[in-house]
DSSP file (Angstrom, degrees, kcal/mol; ACC not computed):
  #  RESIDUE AA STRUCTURE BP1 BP2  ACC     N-H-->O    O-->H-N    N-H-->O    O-->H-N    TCO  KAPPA ALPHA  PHI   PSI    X-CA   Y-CA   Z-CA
    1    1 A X     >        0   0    0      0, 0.0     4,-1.6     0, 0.0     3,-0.4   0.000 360.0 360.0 360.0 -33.9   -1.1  -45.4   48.6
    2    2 A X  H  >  +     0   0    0      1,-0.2     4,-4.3     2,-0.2     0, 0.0   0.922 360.0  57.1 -32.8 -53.9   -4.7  -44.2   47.2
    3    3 A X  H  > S+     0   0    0      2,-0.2     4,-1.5     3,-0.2    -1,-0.2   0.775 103.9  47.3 -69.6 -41.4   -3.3  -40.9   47.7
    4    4 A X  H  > S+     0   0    0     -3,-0.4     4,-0.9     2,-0.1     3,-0.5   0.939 112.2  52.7 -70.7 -65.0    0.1  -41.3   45.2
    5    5 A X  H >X S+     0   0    0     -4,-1.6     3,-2.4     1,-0.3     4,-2.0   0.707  98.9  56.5 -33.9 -51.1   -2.0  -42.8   42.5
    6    6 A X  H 3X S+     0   0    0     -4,-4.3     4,-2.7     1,-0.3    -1,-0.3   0.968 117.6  39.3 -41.1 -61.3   -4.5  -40.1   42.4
    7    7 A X  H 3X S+     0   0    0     -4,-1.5     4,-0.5    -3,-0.5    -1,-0.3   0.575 116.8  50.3 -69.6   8.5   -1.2  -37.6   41.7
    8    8 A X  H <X S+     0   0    0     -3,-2.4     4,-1.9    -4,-0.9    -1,-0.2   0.870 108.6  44.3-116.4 -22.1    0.3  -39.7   39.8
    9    9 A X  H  X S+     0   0    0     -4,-2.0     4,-4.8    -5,-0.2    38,-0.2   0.924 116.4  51.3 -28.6 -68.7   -2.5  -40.3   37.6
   10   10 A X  H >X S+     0   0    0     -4,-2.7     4,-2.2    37,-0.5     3,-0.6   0.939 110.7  50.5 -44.7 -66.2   -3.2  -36.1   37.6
   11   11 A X  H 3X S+     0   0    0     -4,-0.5     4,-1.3     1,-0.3    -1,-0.2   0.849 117.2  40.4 -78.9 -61.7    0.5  -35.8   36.7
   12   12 A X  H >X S+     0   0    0     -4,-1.9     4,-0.7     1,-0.3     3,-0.6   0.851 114.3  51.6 -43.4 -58.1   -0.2  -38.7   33.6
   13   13 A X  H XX S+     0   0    0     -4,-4.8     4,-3.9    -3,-0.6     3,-0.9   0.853 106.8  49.9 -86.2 -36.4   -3.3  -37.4   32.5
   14   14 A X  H 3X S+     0   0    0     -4,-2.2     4,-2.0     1,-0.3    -1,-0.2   0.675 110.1  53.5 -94.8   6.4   -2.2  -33.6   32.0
   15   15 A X  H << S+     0   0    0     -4,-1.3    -1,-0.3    -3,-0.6     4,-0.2   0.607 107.5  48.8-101.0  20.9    0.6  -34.7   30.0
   16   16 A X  H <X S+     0   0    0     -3,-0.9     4,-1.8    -4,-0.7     3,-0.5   0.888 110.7  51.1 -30.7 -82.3   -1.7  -36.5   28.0
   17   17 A X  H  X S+     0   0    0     -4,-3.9     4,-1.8     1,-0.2     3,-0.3   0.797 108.7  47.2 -42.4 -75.8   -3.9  -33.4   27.8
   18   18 A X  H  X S+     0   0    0     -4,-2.0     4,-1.3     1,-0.3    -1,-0.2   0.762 116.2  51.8 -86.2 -18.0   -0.6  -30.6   26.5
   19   19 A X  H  > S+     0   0    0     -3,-0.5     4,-2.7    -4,-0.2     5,-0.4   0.953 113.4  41.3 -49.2 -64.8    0.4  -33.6   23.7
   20   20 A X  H  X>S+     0   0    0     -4,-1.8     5,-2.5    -3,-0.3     4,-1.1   0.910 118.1  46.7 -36.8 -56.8   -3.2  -33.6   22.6
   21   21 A X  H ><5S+     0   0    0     -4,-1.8     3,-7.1    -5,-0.3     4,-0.4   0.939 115.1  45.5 -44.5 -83.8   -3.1  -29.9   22.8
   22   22 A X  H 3<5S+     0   0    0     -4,-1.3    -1,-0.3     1,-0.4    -2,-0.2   0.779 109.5  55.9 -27.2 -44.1    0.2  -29.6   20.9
   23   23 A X  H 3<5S-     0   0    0     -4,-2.7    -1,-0.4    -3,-0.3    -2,-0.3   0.459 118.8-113.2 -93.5  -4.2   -0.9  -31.9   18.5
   24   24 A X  T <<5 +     0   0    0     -3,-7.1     2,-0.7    -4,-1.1    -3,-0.2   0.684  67.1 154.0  83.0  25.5   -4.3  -29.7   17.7
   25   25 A X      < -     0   0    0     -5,-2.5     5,-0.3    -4,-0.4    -1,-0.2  -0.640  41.6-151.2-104.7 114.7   -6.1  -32.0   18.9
   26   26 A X     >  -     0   0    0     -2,-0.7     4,-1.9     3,-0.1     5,-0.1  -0.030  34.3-109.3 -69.4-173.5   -9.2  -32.3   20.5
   27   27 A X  H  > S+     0   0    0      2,-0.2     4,-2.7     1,-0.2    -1,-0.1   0.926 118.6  42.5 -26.7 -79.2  -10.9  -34.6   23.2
   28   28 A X  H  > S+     0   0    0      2,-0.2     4,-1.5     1,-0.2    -1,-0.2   0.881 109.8  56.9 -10.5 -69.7  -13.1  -36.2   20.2
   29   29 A X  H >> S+     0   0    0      1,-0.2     3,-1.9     2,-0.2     4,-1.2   0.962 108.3  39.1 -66.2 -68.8  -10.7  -36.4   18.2
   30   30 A X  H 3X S+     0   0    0     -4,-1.9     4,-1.7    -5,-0.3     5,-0.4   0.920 110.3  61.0 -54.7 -53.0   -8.1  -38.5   20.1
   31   31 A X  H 3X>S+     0   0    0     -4,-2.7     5,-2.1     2,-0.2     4,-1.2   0.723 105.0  47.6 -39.8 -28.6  -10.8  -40.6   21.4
   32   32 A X  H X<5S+     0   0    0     -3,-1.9     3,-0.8    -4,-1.5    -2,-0.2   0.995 114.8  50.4 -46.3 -83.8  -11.7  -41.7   17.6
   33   33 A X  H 3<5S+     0   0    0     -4,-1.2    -2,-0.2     1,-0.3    -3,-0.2   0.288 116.8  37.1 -73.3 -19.2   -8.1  -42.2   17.2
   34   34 A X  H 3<5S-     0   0    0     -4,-1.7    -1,-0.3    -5,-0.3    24,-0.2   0.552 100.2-126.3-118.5  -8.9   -7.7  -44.3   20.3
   35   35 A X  T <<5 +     0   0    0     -4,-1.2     2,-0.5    -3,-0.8    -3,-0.2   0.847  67.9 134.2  98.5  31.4  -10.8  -46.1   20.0
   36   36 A X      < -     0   0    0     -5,-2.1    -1,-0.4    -6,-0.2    -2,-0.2  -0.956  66.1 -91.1-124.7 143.8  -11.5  -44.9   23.6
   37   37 A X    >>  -     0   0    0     -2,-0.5     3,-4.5     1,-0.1     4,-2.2  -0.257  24.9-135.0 -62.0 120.6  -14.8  -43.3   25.1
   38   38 A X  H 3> S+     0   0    0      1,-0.3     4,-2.0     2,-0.2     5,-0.2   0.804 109.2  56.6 -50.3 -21.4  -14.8  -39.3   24.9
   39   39 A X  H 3> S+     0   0    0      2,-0.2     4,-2.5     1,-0.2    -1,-0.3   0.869 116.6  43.0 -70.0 -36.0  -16.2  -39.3   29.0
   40   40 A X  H <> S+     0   0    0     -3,-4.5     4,-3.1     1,-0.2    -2,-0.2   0.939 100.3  56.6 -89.5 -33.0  -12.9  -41.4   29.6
   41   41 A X  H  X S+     0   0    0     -4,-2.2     4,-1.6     2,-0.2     5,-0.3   0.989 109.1  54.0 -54.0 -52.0  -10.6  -39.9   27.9
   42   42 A X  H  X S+     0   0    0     -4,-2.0     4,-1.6     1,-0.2    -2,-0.2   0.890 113.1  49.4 -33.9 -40.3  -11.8  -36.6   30.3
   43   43 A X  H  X>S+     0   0    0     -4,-2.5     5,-2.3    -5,-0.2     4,-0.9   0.958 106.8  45.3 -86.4 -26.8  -11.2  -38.6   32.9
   44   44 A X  H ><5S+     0   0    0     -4,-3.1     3,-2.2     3,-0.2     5,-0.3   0.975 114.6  52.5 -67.2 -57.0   -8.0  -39.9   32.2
   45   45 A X  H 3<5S+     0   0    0     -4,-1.6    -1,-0.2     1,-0.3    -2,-0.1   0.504 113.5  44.6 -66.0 -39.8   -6.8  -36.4   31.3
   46   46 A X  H 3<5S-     0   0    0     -4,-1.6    -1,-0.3    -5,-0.3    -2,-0.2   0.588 112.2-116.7-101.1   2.7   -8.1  -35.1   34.5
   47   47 A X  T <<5S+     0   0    0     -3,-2.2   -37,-0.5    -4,-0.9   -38,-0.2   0.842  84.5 117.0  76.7  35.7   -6.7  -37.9   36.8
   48   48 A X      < +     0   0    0     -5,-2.3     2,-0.2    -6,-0.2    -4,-0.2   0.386  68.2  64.1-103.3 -15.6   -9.8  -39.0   37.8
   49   49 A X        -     0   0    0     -6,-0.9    -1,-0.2    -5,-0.3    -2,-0.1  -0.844  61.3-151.8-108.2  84.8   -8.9  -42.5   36.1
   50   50 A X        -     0   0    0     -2,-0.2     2,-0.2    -3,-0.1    -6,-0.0  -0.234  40.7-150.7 -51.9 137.8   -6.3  -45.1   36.7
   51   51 A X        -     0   0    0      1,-0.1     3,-0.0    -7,-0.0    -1,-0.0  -0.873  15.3-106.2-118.7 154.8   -6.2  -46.4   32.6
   52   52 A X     >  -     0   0    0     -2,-0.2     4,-2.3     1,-0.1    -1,-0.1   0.084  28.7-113.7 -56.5-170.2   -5.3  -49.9   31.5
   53   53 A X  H  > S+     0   0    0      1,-0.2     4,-1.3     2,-0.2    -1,-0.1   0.983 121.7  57.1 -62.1 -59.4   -1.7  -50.5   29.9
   54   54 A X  H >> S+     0   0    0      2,-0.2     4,-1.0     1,-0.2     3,-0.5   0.643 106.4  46.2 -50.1 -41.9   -3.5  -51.3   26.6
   55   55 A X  H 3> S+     0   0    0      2,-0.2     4,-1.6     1,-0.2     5,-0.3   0.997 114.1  56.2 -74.7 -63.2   -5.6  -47.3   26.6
   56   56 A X  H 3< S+     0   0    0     -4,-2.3     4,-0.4     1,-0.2     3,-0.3   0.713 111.1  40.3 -17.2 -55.6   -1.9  -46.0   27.5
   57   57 A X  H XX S+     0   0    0     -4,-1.3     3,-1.0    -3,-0.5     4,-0.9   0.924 115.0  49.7 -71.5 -66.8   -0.5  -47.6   24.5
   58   58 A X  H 3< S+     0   0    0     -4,-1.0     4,-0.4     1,-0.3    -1,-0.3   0.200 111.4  48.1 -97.4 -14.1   -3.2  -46.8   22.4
   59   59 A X  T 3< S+     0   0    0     -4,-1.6    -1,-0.3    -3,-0.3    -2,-0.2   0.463 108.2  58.5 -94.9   0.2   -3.1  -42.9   23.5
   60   60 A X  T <>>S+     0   0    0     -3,-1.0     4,-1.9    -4,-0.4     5,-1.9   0.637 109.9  35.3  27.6 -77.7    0.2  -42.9   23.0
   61   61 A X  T ><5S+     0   0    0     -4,-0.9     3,-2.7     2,-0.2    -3,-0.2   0.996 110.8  59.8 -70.0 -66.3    0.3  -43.9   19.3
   62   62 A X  T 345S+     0   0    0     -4,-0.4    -1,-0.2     1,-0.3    -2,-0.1   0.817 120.6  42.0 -51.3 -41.4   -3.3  -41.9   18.3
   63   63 A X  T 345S-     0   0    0     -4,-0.1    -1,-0.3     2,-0.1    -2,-0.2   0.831 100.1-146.6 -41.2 -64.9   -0.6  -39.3   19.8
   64   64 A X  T <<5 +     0   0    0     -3,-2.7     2,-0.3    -4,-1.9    -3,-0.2   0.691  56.2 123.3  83.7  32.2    1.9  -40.4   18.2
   65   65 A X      < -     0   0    0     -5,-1.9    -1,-0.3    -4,-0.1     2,-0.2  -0.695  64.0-104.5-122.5 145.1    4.2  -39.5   21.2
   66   66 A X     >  -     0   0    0     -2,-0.3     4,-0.7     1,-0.1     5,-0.2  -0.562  25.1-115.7 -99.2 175.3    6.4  -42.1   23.1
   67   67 A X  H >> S+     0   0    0      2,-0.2     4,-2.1     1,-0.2     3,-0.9   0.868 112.1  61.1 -66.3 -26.6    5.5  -43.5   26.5
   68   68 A X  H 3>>S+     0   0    0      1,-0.3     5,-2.2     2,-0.2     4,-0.9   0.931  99.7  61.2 -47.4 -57.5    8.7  -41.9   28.2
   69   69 A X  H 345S+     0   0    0      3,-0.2    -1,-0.3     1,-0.2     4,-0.2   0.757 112.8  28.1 -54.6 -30.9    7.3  -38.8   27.2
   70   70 A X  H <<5S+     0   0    0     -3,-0.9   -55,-0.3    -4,-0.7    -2,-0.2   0.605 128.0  40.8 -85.2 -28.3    4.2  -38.9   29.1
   71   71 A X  H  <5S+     0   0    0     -4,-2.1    -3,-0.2    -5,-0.2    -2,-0.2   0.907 135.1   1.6 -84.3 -54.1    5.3  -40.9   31.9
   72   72 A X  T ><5 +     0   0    0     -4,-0.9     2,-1.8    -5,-0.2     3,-0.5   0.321  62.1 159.7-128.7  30.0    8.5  -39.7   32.5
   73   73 A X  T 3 <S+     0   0    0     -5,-2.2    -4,-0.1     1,-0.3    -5,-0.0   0.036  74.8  55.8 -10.5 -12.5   10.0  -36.7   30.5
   74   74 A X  T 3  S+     0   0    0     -2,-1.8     2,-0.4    -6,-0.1    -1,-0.3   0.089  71.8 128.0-124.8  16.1   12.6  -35.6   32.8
   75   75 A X    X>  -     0   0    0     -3,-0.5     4,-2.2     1,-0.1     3,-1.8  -0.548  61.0-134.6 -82.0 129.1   14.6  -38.6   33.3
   76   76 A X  H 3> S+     0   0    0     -2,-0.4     4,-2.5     1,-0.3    -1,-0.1   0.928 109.1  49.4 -42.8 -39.2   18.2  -38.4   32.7
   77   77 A X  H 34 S+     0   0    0      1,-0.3    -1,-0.3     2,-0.2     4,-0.1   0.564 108.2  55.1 -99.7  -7.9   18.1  -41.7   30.7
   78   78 A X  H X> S+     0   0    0     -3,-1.8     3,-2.3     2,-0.1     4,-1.4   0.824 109.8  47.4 -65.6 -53.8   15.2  -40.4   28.6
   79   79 A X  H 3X S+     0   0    0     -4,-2.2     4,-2.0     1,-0.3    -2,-0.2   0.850 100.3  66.4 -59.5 -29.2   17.1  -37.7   27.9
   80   80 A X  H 3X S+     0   0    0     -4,-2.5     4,-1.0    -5,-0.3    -1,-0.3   0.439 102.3  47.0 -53.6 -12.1   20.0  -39.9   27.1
   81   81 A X  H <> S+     0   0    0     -3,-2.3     4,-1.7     2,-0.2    -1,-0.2   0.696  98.6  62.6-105.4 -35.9   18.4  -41.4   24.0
   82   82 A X  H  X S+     0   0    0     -4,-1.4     4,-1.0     2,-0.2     5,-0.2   0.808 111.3  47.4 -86.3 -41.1   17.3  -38.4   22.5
   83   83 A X  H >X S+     0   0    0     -4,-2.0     4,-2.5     2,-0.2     3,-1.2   0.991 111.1  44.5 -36.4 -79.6   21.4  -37.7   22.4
   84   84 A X  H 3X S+     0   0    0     -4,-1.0     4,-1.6     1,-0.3    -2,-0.2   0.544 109.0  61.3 -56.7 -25.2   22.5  -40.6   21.2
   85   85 A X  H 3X S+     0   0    0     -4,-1.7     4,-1.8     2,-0.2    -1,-0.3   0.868 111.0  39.9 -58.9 -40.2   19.5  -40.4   18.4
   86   86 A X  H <X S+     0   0    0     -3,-1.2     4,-6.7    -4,-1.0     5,-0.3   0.912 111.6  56.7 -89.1 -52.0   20.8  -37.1   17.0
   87   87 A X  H  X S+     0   0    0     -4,-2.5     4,-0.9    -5,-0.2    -2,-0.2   0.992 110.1  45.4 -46.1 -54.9   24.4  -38.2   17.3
   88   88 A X  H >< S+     0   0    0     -4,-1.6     3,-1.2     1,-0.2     4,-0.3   0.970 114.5  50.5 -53.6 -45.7   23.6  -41.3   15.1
   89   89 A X  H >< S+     0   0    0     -4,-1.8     3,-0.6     1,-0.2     4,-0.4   0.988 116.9  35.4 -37.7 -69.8   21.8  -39.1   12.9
   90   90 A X  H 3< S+     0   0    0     -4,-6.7    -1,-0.2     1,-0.2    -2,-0.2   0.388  90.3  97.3 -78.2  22.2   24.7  -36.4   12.4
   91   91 A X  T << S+     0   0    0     -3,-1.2    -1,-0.2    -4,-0.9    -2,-0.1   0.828  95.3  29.5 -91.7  -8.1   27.6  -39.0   12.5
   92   92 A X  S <  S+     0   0    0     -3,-0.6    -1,-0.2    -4,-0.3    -2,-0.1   0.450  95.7 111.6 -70.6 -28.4   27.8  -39.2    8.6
   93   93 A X        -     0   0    0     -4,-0.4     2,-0.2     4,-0.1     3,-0.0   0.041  68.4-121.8 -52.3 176.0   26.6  -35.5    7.9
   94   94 A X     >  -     0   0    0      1,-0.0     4,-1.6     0, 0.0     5,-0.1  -0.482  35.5 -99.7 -82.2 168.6   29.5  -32.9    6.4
   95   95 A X  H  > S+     0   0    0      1,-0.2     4,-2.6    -2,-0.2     5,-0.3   0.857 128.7  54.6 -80.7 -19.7   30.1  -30.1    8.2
   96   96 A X  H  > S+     0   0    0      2,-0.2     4,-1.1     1,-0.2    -1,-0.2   0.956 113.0  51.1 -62.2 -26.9   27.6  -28.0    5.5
   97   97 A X  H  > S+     0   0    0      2,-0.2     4,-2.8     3,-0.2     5,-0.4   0.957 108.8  49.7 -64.4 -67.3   25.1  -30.7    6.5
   98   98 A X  H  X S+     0   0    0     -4,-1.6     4,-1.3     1,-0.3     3,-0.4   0.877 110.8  41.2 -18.3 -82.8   25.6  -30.2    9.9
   99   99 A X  H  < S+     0   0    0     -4,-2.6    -1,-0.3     1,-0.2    -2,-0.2   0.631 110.2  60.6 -70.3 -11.5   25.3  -26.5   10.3
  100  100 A X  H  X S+     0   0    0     -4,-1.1     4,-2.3    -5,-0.3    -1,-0.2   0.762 112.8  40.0 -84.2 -30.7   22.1  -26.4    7.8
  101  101 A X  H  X S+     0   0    0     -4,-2.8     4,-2.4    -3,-0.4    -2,-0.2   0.784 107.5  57.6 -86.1 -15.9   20.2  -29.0   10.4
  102  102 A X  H  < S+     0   0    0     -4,-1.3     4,-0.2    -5,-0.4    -1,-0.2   0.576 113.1  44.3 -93.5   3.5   21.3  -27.3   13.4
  103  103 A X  H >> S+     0   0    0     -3,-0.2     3,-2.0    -5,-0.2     4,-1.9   0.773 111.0  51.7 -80.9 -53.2   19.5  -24.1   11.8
  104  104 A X  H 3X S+     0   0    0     -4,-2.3     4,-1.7     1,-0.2    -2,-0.2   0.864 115.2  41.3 -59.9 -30.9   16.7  -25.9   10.8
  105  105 A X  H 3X S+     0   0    0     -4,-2.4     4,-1.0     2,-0.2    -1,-0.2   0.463 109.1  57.7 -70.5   3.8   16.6  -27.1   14.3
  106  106 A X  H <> S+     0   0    0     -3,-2.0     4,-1.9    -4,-0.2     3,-0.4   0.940 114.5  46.6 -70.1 -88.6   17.5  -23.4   15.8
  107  107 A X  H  X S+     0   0    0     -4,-1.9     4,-2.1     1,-0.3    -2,-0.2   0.727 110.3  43.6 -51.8 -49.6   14.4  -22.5   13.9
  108  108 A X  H  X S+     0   0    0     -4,-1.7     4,-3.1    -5,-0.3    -1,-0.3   0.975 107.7  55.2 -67.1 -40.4   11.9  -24.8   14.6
  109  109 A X  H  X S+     0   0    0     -4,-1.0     4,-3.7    -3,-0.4    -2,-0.2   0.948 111.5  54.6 -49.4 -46.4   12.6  -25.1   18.6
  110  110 A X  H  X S+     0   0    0     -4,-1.9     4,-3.0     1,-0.3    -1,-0.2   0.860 106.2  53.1 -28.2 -57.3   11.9  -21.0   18.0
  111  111 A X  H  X S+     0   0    0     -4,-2.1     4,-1.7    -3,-0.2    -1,-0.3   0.915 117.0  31.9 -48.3 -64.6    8.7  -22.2   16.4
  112  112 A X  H  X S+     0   0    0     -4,-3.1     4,-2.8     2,-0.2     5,-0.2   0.951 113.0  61.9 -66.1 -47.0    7.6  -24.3   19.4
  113  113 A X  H >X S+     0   0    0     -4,-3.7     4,-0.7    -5,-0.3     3,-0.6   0.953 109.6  41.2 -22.0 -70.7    9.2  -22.0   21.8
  114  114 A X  H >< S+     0   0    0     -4,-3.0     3,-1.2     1,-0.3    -1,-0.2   0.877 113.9  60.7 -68.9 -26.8    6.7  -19.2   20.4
  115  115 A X  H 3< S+     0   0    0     -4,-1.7    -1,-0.3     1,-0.2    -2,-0.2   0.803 102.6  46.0 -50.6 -48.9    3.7  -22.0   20.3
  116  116 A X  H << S+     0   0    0     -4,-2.8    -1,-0.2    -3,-0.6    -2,-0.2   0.326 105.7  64.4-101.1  21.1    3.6  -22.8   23.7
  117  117 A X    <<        0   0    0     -3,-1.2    -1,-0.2    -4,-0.7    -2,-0.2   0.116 360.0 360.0 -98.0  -4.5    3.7  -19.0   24.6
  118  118 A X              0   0    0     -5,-0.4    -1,-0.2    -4,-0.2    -2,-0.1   0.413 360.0 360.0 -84.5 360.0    0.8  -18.9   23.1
């Protein structure tokens, strides 16, 4: 059982690390921001640290990223929300409404696309 935690930890901690990253942020910095010690954050990051709930939470927000996203990112029913968010979003638009946010979102995914090519 030692032996899942340790991966599952690793798994936790390096998508901790590419938010931070994404988010231009360093080690330091997020440790400020979550009020957690820069040696721990390294360790959670490298999976070298099982974290309480409360550091989760609280790397998380400094993140600003939700817990699904770092814990489970690939879940059907994660994915399911992030649907049903945009539908609630566009279910008033026009259609001129419409097609000017599905450019602006055309354009940004582009954006991140070329960001994490990077």
């Amino acid at each position: 059982m030692a032996g899942r935690d340790t991966t599952e930890s690793q798994v936790i901690g390096s998508r901790i690390r590419e938010a931070r990253i994404k988010n231009g942020m360093s080690q330091a910095e997020l440790a400020v921001k979550s009020n957690i010690s820069l040696p721990h954050i390294s360790d959670i990051e490298l999976g070298k640290s099982n974290m309480m709930l409360t550091s989760f939470i609280r790397i998380a927000e400094a993140l600003q990223v939700s817990a699904d996203s770092l814990l489970r990112p690939n879940v059907p029913g994660v994915t399911s929300l992030y649907e049903s968010e945009f539908s609630e979003i566009l279910n008033d638009c026009t259609p001129s409404q419409m097609d000017s946010i599905l450019k602006i979102v055309r354009e940004l995914k582009q954006t991140m696309c070329k960001k994490e090519e990077e």
